[in-house]
C-alpha positions in Angstrom: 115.4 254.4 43.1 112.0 256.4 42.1 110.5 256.1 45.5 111.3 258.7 48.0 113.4 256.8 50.5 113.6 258.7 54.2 117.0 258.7 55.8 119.5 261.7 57.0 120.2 264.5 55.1 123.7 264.2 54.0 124.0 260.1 55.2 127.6 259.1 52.9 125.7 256.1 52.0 122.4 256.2 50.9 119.7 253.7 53.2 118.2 250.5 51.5 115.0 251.0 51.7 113.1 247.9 53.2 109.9 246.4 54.6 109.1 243.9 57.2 105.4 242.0 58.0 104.5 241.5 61.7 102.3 238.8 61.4 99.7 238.5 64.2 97.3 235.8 65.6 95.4 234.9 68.4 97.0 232.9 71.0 96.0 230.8 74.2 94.4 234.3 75.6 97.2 236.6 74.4 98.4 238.0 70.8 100.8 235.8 69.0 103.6 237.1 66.2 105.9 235.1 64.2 109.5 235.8 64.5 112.4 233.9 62.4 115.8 233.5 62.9 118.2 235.0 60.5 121.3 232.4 59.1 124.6 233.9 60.0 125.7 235.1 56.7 122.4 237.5 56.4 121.8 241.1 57.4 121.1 241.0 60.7 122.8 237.4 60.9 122.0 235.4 64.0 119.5 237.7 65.3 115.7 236.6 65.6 113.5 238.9 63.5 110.2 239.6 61.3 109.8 238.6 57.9 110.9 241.1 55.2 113.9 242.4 53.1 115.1 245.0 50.2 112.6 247.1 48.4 113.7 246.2 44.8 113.0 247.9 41.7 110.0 245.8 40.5 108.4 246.3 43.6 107.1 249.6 42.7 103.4 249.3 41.5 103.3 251.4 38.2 102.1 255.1 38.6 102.7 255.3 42.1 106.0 256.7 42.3 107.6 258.4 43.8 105.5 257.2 47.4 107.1 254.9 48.8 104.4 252.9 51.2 102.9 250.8 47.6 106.8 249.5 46.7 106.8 248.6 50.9 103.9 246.2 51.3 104.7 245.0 47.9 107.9 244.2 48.7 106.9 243.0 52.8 104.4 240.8 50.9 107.2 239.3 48.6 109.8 239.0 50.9 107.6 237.2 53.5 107.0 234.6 50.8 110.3 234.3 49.9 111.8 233.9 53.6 108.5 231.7 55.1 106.9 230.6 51.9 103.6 231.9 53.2 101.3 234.1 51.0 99.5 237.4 52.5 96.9 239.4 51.4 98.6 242.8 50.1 95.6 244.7 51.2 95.8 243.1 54.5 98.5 245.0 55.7 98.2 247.9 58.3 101.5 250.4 58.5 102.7 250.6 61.7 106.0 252.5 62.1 109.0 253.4 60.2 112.2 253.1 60.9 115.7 254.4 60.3 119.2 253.8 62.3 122.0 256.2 62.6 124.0 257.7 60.2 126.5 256.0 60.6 125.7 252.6 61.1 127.8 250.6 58.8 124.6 248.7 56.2 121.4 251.0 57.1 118.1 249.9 56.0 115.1 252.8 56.1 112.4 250.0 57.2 108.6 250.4 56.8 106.9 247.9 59.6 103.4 246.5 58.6 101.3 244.4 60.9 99.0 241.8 59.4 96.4 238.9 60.7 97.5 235.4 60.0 95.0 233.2 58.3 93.9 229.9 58.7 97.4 229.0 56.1 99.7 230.4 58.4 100.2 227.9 60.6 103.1 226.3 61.7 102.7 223.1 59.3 102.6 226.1 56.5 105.8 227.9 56.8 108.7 226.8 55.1 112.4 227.8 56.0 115.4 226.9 53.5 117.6 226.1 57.2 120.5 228.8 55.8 119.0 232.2 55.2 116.5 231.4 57.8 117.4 229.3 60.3 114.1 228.4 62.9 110.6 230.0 62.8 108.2 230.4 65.8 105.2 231.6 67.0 105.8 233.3 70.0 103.8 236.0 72.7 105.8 239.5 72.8 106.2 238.9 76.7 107.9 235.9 75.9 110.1 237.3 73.5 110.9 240.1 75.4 111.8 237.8 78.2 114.2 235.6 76.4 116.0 238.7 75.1 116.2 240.1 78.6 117.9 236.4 79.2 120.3 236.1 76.3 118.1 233.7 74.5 117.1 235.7 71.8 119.4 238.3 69.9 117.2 241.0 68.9 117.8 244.5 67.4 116.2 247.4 68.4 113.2 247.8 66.1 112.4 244.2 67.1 112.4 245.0 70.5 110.0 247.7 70.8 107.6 246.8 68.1 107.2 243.4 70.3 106.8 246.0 73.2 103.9 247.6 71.6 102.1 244.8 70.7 102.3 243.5 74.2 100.1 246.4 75.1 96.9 244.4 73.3 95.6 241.1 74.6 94.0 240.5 70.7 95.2 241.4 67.2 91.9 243.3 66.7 92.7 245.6 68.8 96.4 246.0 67.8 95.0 246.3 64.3 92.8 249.2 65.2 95.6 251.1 67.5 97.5 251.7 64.5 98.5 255.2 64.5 102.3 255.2 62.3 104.9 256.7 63.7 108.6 257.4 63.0 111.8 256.8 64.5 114.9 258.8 63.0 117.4 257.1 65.3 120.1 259.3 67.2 122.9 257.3 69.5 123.5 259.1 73.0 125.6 257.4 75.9 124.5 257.2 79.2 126.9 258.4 82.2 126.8 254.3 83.6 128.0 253.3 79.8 124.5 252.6 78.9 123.9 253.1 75.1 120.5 254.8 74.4 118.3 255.7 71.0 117.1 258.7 71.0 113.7 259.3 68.8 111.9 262.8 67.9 109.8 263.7 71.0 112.5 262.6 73.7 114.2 265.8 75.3 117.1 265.0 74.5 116.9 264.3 70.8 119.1 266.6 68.7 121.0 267.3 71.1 122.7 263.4 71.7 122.2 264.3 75.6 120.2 261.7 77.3 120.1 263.7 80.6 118.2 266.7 79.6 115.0 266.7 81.7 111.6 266.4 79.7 110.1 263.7 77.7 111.3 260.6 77.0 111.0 258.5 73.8 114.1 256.2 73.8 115.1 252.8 74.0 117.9 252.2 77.0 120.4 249.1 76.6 121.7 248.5 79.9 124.0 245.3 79.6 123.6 245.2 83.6 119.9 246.5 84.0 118.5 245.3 80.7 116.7 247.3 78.1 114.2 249.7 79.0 111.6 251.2 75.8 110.6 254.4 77.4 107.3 257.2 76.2 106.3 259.7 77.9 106.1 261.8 75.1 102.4 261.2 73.8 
């Protein structure tokens, strides 16, 4: 592909590179997002999820290779449409975060996030789902979804889960709009001495190192089957 895709040095197979659109709203007194539920037979199958998909060749506006962040909201915008049949504004997008898993994780996907306000065509009535690739749509608070994952309501992967627990920080989507500051997250797996599996990102103490117990910083997601997950920064 002529964009420059991020992912690890030496990865056996090369990451997809992707995009995904948080879309935001203002709720009853708290910031809404849409989340849809991915049919069985799709990447990420039965988990609930953002909009988005595969960067694809004619995603890349001409001239601007080889940077990948045009081909992203190109592609977040198409795939959005595809998956929800809802139409956003290409210059409405905000970059949030990037994201990339573990070498090797079986299908990876180098995923650019994108935040962006709903309009007045965005509501429920609006967004169409074909019932197969995408099985159920919702509007839903990040506290809420966070909750119903801590329940086993809601299968969610790791991206999901703290995006939603970033956004929960800001009570309107002005203000998550304006708190964008992008930031990455390279993905290393450590294990926990209880069993717990724990991502490591650049900034925790024990990054690089797949040690989870090194004192310092922490910038890591713990999934505790008994304690639940815990998103963790103390590393500015």
């Amino acid at each position: 592909m002529q964009i420059d895709v991020v992912d690890h040095p030496g990865a056996e197979r090369p990451a997809d590179p992707a995009a995904t659109i948080v879309l935001l709203r203002d709720g009853d007194g708290e910031i809404e997002v849409l989340m849809i539920h991915r049919g069985a037979d799709t990447a990420f199958g039965g988990m609930w999820a953002f909009p988005g998909g595969v960067i694809e060749d004619h995603d890349i506006p001409e001239g601007t290779a080889p940077d990948p962040l045009p081909a992203a909201r190109r592609a977040a915008v198409r795939e959005t449409h595809e998956e929800v049949g809802l139409s956003i504004d290409e210059s409405s997008l905000v970059y949030w975060s990037h994201w990339l898993p573990p070498a090797d994780t079986p299908r990876r996907f180098s995923t650019w996030f994108f935040l962006a306000p709903a309009g007045d065509d965005h509501a429920d009535e609006h967004v169409g789902i074909d019932g197969d690739e995408v099985r159920a749509h919702r509007w839903i608070a990040p506290a809420n979804a966070l909750s119903m994952q801590a329940s086993g309501e809601m299968l969610i992967a790791p991206p999901t889960y703290v995006t939603l627990e970033q956004i929960h920080r800001y009570g309107d989507v002005a203000s998550a709009l304006s708190a964008a500051d992008p930031s990455s997250f390279i993905t290393e797996i450590a294990w926990a001495p209880d069993g717990a599996r724990i991502c490591l990102w650049e900034g925790d103490a024990g990054y690089g190192l797949a040690d989870p117990m090194v004192q310092g910083p922490r910038r890591r997601l713990v999934m505790d089957d008994r304690a639940g997950w815990r998103y963790l920064n103390t590393a500015g």
